[in-house]
N, C-alpha and C positions, 0 to 999 in steps of 0.2 A: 274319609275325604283327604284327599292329596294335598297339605298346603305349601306352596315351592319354595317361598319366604322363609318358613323355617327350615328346609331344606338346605335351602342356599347358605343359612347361618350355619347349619354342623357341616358343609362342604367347608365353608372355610374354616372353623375349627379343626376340622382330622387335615386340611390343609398345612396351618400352624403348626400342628402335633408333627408334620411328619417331618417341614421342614427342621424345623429343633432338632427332632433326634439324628436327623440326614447330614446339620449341621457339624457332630460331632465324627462323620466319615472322615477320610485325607483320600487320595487322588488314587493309591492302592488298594484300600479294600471299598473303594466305587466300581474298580477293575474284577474285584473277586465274584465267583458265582452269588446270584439271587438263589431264593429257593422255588424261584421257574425253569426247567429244566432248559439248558442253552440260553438260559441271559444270566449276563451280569446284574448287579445292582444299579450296573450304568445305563443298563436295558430297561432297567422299570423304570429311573426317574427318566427317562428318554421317553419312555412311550408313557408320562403319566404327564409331561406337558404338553406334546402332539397328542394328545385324549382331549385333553384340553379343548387345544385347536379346535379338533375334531367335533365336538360340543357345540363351539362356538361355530361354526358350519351351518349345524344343524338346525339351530335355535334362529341363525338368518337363512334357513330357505334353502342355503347350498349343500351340494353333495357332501358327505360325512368327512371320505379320504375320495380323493381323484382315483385311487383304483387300490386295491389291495396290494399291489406292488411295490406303491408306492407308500403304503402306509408301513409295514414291512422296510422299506430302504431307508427313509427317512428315521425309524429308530436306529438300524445299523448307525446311518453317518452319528448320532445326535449319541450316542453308546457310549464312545471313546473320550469325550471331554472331561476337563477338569471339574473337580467338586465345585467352585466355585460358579463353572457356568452353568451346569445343570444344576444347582439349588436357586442361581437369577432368574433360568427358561422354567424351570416349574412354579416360580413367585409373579414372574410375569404372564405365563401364559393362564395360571389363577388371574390373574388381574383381570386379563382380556377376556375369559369367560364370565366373571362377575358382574363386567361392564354390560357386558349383550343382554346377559340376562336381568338387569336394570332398568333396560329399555322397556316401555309400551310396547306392550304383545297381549294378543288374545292365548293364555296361557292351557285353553282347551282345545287349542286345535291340533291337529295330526301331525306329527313327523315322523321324516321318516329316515333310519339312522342306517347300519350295516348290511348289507344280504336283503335290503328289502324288507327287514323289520321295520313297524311301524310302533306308533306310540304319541301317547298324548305329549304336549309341550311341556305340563306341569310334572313329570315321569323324570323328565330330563334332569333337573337339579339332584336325586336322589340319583339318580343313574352314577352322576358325577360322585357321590358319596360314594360310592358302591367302591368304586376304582377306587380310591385313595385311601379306603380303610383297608383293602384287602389287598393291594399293591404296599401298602406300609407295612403289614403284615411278610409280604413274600421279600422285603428289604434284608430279612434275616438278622435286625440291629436291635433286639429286646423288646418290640412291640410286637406280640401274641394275639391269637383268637380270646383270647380269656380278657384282652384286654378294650375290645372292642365296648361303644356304648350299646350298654342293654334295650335300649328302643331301636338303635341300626339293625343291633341280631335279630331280635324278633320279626322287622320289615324283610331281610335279607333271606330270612327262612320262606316267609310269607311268598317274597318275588322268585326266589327258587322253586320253590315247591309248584306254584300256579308253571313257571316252564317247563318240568317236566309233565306235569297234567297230560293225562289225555296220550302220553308217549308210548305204545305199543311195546316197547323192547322194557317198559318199567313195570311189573306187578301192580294189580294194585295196595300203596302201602299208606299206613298210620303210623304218622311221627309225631310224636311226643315229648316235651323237654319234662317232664311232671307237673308242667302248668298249663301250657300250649298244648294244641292238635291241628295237626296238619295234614290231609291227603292229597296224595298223588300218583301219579302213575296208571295203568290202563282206567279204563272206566267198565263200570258193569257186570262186574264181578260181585258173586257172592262173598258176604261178609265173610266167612270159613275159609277163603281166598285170598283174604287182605297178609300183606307181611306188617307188621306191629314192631315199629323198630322206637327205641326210646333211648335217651340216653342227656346228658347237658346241653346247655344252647350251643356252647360255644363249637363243641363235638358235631354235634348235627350240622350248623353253616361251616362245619371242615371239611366233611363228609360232602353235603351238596353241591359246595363250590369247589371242590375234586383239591381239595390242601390239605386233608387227614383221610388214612385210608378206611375211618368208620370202625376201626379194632376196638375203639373205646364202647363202642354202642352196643345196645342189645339188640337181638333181631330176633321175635318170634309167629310162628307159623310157617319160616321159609328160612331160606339164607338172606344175609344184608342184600337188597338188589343191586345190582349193577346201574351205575349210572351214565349216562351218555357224556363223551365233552361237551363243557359247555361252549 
């Protein structure tokens, strides 16, 4: 069971986490590459407040971003500022998602976010988590996969794994942290089929969420699969 409430509380905790450590950037190494290929770290806190926004969109009924173009432009311009205004637009555009999501809503009904993806309303708070633990992470400022909360990773494996599901270009495979099990990828295969891939949590949501290239993992029955961007 989804509950958004506490959601919304570890949104804004890894919120906290990220400004502190973002606090300690200067207006140079916010200019230096992220570890996204072709953004700075002015690139991720730029598109981790326009995400923001973008949330907030969602959760009132409106389109996500007015076109992909624009969501796209709008980090370019938002890229190049100083530390100081992108650590105010990302504490503020927190703010304005927080606020929305406070309001009276029926927190089971359908939205619908990017490309036509849809999704229940109570999906949305975690969704928001998602971005801010793993865009902290791509910050490249000593906050690791390793350091992630152990209930995020386990959900973030969880929400991975169910997107590849059912993917034709993915085996079917069995992932493992040595506590956990997770399948995914084609359906319908015989078990002598499955690729058996194992290895740490923190290894596995690197591998799925395309941020470790999976050399840490074990992969048996097959090669490690190929994964699709996500």
């Amino acid at each position: 069971m989804i509950d958004h409430v506490r959601d919304l509380a570890s949104v804004r905790d890894a919120t906290e986490r990220l400004l502190s450590a973002a606090a300690k950037l200067n207006n140079d190494s916010t200019a230096e590459p992220s570890r996204l290929p072709g953004w700075t770290r002015g690139h991720v806190l730029a598109h981790l407040a326009r995400n923001a926004d973008a949330l907030v969109n969602v959760l009132a009924g409106r389109p996500m971003y007015a076109s992909a173009e624009a969501r796209d432009a709008d980090i370019e311009r938002d890229a190049p500022r100083p530390l100081t205004e992108q650590l105010a637009d990302v504490a503020e555009s927190a703010a304005r998602f927080r606020d929305e999501a406070a309001k009276p809503a029926d927190w089971s009904r359908t939205v619908e976010l990017r490309n036509g993806v849809t999704d229940s309303a109570s999906r949305v708070p975690f969704r928001r988590w998602v971005e801010v633990e793993l865009h902290h992470v791509d910050l490249g400022i000593g906050y690791e996969l390793e350091d992630l909360p152990e209930e995020f990773v386990q959900r973030e494996i969880s929400f991975l794994t169910a997107r590849f599901s059912g993917n034709a270009g993915v085996p079917p495979t069995l992932i493992t942290d040595g506590t956990h099990a997770w399948r995914t990828g084609r359906e319908g295969a015989p078990d002598d089929a499955t690729v058996k891939v194992s290895g740490p949590a923190p290894e596995v949501v690197g591998w799925l969420s395309g941020r470790r290239d999976g050399s840490a993992l074990t992969a048996e029955g097959g090669l490690l699969p190929a994964l699709p961007p996500l």
